[in-house]
Structure formats: structure tokens, C-alpha cells
N, C-alpha and C positions, 0 to 999 in steps of 0.2 A: 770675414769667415761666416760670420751670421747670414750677412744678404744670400750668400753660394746655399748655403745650409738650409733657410726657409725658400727658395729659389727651387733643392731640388725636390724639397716634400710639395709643393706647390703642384711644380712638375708631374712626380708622383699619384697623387691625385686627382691631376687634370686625367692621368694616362686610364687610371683606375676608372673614375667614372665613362671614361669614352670609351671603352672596352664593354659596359656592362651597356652602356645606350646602343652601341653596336649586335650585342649579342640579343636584343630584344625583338622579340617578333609582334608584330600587334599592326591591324590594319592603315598605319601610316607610314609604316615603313618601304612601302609603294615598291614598284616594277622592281625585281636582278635586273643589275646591271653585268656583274660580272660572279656567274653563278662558280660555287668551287666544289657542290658537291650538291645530291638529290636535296633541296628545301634549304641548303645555305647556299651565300653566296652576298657579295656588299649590291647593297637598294638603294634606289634615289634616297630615303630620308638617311643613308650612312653619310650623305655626301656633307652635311652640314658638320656635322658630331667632326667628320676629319678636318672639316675647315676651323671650326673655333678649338679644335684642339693644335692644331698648329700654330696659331694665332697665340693661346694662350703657352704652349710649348716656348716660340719665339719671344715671347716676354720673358721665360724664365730665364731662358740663355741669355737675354740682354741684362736680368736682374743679378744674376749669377759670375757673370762676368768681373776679374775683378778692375778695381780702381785705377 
């Protein structure tokens, strides 16, 4: 119950911070790729922020799982 428990604040967290790297604007965040509205829209540098959030996501699910 513990692993599931620190698993989904991990989770959690990872979601949190990749939400706030996401919402940042600042000149690396490079070309829309897929604009959703005047000045937003996900940029090449979102592309990582989704990938190590997935990766870390993937771990929680395997950490969380149980025995």
C-alpha cells in the first residue's frame, strides 16, 4: 500500500511540474506545432516535458502496481 501511495504523489508531481514547463513561454520553447488558440498552442521544446513525463508516469504505474 505504501509503494501505490508514494507511486501516486510521485505521479502527481511529475504531472504538476509538466503542466507548469508546459504553460511557460520563453524563447526556447521553439516553433507551434499544433497551435489551439492566438499565441497558445504545444512547441517543439513541449515535446520533451511529454516524453520524460511519460517515462516518469510509466514508472509510477509499474512502481504502484501491486505484488
Amino acid at each position: 500500500m505504501l509503494r501505490m501511495t508514494l507511486a501516486l504523489v510521485a505521479a502527481l508531481c511529475l504531472t504538476a511540474l509538466a503542466m507548469l514547463l508546459i504553460a511557460g513561454h520563453g524563447p526556447w520553447s521553439g516553433r507551434p506545432l499544433i497551435p489551439l488558440s492566438h499565441g497558445h498552442g504545444i512547441n517543439v521544446g513541449d515535446l520533451p516535458v511529454f516524453a520524460f513525463w511519460g517515462l516518469g508516469v510509466a514508472a509510477c504505474l509499474a512502481l504502484g502496481r501491486p505484488r
